[in-house]
C-alpha positions as CSV (number, residue, x, y, z in Angstrom):
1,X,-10.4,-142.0,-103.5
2,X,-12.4,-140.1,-101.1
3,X,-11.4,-142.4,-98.1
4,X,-7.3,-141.8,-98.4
5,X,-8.1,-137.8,-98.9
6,X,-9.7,-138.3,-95.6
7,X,-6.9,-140.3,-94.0
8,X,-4.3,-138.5,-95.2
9,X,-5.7,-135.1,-94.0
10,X,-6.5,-136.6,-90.7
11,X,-2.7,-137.4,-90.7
12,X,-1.7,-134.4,-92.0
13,X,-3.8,-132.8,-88.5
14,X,-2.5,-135.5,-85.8
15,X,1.1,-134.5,-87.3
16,X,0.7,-130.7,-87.0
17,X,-1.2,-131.1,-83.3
18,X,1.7,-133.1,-82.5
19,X,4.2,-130.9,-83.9
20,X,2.2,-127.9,-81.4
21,X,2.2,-130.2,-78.5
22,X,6.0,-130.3,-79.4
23,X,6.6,-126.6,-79.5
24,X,4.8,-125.8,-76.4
25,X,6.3,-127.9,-74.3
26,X,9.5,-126.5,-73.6
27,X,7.6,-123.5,-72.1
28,X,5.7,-126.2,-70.0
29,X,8.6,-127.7,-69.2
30,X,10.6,-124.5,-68.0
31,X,9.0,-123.9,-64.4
32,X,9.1,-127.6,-63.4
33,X,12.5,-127.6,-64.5
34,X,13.8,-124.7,-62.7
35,X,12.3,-125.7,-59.6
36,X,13.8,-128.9,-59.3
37,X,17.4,-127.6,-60.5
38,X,17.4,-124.0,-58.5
39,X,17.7,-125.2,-55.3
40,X,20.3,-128.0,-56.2
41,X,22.7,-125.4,-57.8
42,X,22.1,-122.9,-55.0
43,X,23.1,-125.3,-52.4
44,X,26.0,-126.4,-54.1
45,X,27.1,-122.8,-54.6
46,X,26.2,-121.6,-50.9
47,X,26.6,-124.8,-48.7
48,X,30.6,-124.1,-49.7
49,X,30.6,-120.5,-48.7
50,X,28.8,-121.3,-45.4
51,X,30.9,-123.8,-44.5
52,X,33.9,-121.3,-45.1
53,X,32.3,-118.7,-43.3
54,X,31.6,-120.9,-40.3
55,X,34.6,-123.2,-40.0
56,X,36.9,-120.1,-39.0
C-alpha cells in the first residue's frame, strides 16, 4: 500500500530530475562544443585561403 505510493513517487521524481538533467544539457553542452569545433572549421576555411594568398 503505503510503501509502492512511496516508491512509485520517488520514481516518478528520479524520472522528471532526469528528464531536467536531459533538457539542460544541450545548453551545457553548447560552449564546450563550440570551442572545440570553431577553431577546426576556421582553420580548415582559412589555412586554404592563406596558402593561396602566399603561394603566388
Amino acid at each position: 500500500g503505503a510503501l509502492r505510493v512511496f516508491s512509485d513517487e520517488m520514481r516518478h521524481k528520479r524520472m522528471s530530475l532526469a528528464e531536467e538533467k536531459a533538457h539542460a544539457l544541450p545548453a551545457k553542452m553548447s560552449v564546450p562544443v563550440t570551442v572545440c569545433i570553431l577553431p577546426v572549421v576556421l582553420m580548415v576555411a582559412i589555412i586554404p585561403i592563406v596558402v593561396k594568398l602566399t603561394s603566388h
